[in-house]
C-alpha positions in Angstrom: 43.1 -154.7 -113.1 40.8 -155.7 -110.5 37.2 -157.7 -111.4 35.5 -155.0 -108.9 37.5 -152.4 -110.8 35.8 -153.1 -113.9 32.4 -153.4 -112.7 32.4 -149.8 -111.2 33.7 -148.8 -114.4 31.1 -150.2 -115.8 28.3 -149.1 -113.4 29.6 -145.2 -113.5 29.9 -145.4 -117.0 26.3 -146.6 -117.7 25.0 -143.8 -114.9 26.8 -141.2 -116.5 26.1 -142.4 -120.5 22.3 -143.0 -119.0 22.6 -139.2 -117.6 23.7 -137.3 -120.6 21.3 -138.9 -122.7 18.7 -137.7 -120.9 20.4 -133.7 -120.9 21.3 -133.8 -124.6 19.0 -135.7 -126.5 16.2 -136.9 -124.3 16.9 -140.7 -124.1 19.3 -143.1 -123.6 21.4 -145.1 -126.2 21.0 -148.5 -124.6 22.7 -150.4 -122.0 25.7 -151.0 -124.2 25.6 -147.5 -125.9 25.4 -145.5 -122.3 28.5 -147.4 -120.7 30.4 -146.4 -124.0 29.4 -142.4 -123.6 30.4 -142.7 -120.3 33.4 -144.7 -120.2 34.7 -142.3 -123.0 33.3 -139.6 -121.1 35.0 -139.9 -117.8 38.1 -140.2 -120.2 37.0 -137.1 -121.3 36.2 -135.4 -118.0 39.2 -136.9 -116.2 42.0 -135.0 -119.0 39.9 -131.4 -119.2 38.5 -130.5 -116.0 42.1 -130.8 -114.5 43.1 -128.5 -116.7 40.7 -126.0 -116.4 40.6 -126.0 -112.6 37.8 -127.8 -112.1 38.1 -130.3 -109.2 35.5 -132.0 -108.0 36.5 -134.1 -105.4 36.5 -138.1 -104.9 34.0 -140.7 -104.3 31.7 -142.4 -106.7 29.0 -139.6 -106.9 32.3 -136.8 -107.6 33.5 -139.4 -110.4 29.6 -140.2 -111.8 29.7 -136.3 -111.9 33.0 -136.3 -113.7 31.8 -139.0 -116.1 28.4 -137.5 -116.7 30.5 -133.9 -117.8 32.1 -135.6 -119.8 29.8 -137.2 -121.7 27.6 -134.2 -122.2 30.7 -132.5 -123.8 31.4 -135.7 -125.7 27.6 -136.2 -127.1 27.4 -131.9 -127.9 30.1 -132.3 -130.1 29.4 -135.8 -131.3 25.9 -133.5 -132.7 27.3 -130.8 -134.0 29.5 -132.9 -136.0 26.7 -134.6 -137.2 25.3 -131.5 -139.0 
C-alpha cells in the first residue's frame, strides 16, 4: 500500500469519525478516536450500502459520505449497546 494511500485513509477517516461525533453525541472522540470511528466506519459503509442499493458515487467527498454513514451506524449501535 501506497504512503498517500494511507494518509487519505487517514484524513477521511478523522472527517468522517470528527462528523459523526458531532450527529450522535455532540463532540468528537479525539484525533486518535475519530480516525478509528471512521476507518471502521467506511468499513462499515463500504460492505452495507452496496447491499442495500445505496450508491453514492466516487471521489473523496462520496467516500467522506460513505465513511461518515458508517460511523453514525457504527456509534448508534456502539450506544445502544452501552445501555
Amino acid at each position: 500500500m501506497a504512503p498517500e494511500t494511507i494518509i487519505i485513509w487517514l484524513i477521511i477517516g478523522a472527517v468522517a469519525g470528527w462528523l459523526a461525533g458531532q450527529v450522535v453525541k455532540g463532540g468528537g472522540f479525539g484525533l486518535i478516536g475519530d480516525i478509528i470511528v471512521g476507518i471502521i466506519g467506511a468499513v462499515i459503509a463500504g460492505w452495507l450500502l452496496p447491499r442495500v442499493g445505496l450508491y453514492i458515487g466516487g471521489g473523496f467527498i462520496a467516500e467522506v459520505i460513505n465513511a461518515v454513514i458508517g460511523a453514525v451506524i457504527l456509534l448508534v449501535i456502539v450506544r445502544l449497546v452501552r445501555r
